[in-house]
Wavefront OBJ file of the C-alpha trace (Angstrom):
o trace
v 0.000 0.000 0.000
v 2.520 2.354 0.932
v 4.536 2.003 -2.585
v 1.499 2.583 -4.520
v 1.222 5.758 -2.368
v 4.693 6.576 -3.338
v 4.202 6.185 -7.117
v 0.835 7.873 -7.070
v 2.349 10.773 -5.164
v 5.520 11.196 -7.274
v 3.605 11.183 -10.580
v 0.877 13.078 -9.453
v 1.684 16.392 -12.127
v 2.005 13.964 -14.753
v -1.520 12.717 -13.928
v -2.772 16.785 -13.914
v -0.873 17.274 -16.802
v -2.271 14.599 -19.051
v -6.263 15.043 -17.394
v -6.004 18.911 -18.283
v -4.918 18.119 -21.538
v -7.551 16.183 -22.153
v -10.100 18.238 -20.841
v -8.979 21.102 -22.482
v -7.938 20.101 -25.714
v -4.121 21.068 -25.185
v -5.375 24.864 -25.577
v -6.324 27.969 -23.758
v -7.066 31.514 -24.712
v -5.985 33.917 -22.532
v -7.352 37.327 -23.616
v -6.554 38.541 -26.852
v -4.134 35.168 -27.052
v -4.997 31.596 -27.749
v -1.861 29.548 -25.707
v -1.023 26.425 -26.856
v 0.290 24.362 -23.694
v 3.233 21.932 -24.178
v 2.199 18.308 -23.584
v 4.547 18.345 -20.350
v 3.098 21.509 -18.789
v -0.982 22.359 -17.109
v -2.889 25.162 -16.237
v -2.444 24.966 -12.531
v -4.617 28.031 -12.262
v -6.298 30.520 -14.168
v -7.054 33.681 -11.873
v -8.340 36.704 -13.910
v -5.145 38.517 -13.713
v -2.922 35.771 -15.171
v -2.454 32.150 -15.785
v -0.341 29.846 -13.424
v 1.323 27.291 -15.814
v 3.274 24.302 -14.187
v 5.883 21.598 -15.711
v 4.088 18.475 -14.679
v 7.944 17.000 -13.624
v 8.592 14.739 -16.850
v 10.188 17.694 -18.578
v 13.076 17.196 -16.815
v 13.658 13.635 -15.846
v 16.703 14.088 -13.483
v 15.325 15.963 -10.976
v 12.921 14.773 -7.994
v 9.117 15.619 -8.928
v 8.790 17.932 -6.105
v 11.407 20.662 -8.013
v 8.718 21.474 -11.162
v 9.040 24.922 -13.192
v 6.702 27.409 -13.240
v 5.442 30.350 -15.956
v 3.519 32.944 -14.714
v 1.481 34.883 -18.101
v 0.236 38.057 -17.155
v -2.077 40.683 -19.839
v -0.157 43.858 -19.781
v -1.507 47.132 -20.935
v 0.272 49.755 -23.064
v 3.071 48.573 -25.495
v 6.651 49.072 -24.556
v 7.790 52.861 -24.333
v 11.688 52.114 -24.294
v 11.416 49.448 -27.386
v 12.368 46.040 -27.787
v 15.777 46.774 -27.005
v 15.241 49.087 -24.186
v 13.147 46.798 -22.113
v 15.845 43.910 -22.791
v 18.708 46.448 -21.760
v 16.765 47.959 -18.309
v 16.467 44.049 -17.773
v 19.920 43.072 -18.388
v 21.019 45.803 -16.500
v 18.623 44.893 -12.901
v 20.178 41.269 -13.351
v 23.644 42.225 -13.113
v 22.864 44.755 -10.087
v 21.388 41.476 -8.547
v 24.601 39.514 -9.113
v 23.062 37.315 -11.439
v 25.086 34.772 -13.594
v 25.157 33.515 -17.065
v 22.440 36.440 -18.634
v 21.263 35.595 -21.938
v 18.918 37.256 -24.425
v 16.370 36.256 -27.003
v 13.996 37.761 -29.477
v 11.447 35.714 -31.015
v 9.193 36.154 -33.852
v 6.245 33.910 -34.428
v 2.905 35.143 -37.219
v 2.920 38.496 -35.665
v 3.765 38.446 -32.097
v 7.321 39.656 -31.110
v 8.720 38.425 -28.156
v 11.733 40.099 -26.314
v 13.158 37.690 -23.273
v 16.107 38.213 -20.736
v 17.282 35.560 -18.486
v 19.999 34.479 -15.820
v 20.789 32.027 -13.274
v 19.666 33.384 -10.430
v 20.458 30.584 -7.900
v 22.849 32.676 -6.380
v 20.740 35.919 -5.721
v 17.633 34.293 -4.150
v 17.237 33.089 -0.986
v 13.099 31.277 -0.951
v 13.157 29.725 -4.296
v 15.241 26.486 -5.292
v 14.768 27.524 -8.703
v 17.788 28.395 -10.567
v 16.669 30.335 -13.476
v 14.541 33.122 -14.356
v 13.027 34.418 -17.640
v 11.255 36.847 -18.407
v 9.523 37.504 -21.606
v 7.451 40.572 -23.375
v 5.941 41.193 -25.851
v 5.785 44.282 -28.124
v 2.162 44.148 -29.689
v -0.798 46.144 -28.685
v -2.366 43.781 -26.522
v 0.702 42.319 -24.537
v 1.312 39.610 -22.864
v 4.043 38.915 -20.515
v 5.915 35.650 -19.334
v 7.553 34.743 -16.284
v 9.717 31.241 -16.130
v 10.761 30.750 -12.671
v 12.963 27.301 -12.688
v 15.148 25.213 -14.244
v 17.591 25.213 -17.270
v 16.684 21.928 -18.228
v 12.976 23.585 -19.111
v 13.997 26.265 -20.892
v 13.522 24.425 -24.631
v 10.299 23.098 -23.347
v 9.537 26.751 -22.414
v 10.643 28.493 -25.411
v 8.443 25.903 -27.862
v 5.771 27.172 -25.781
v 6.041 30.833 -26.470
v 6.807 30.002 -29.928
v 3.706 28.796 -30.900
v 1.400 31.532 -29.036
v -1.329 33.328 -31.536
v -3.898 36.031 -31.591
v -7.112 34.565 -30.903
v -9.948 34.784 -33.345
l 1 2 3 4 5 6 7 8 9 10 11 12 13 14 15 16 17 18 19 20 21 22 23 24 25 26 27 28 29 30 31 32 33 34 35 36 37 38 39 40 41 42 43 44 45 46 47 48 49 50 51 52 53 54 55 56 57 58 59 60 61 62 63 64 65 66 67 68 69 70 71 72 73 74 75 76 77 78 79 80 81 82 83 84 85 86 87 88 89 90 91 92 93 94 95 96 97 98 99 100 101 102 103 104 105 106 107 108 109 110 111 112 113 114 115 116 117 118 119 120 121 122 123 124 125 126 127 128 129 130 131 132 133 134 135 136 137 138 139 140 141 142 143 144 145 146 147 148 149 150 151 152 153 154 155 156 157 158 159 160 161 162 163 164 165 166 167 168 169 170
């Protein structure tokens, strides 16, 4: 009894992740944005100000299921007054004040969205999260969105085939 309370336990985002995908039909539009959610990732929660998305622990096989990644999207209104480049430089800039390591930069185009993202291992500069990475991605349309990945290198291709494939909703 007790080992099938172990297994049940430890795969227990798994089991989220593949019941919310089947309820939902692997998709869900958040405001002007229709979010397609990576087969290894759920909607843990989906508050009115944002959507709580988790890594249901399979993305990353070498870590304990109790270590899972999370990305926080939030609607943001307004579109970026300093620019693409602006925003990634005020971003590099409050990363390196913070002692972060390793800071790396993307921009990603996908239809018409443009995302700008900024990153570093922060494992260094935080003291209540065992996460060891933090992203943070914008985008400069009209109606923008904004992501937050608070965890693990290991998710961060998982993470950017996620935000590669968002869409305006019709």
């Amino acid at each position: 009894m007790a080992t099938l309370a172990f297994t049940s336990y430890s795969i227990r985002y798994r089991l989220t992740a593949d019941a919310w995908h089947w309820t939902h039909n692997d998709t869900v539009r958040f405001g002007n944005y229709l979010l397609t959610i990576p087969v290894d990732w759920f909607v843990a929660e989906a508050p009115s100000s944002g959507l709580d998305i988790a890594d249901a622990g399979f993305a990353s096989r070498v870590r304990s299921s109790s270590r899972i990644s999370w990305i926080k999207a939030l609607l943001t209104p307004g579109s970026l007054r300093a620019g693409i480049e602006g925003w990634q430089s005020s971003q590099r800039m409050e990363f390196e004040l913070k002692g972060a390591k390793n800071i790396e930069q993307n921009t990603i185009q996908h239809e018409n969205e443009l995302l700008a993202c900024v990153g570093a291992d922060v494992s260094n500069t935080r003291k209540t999260s065992a996460a060891d990475f933090l992203m943070l991605c914008e985008s400069a349309g009209g109606g923008r969105i904004r992501f937050i990945f608070e965890g693990y290198r290991e998710d961060l291709p998982s993470f950017y085939r996620f935000i590669g494939q968002i869409r305006g909703a019709t």
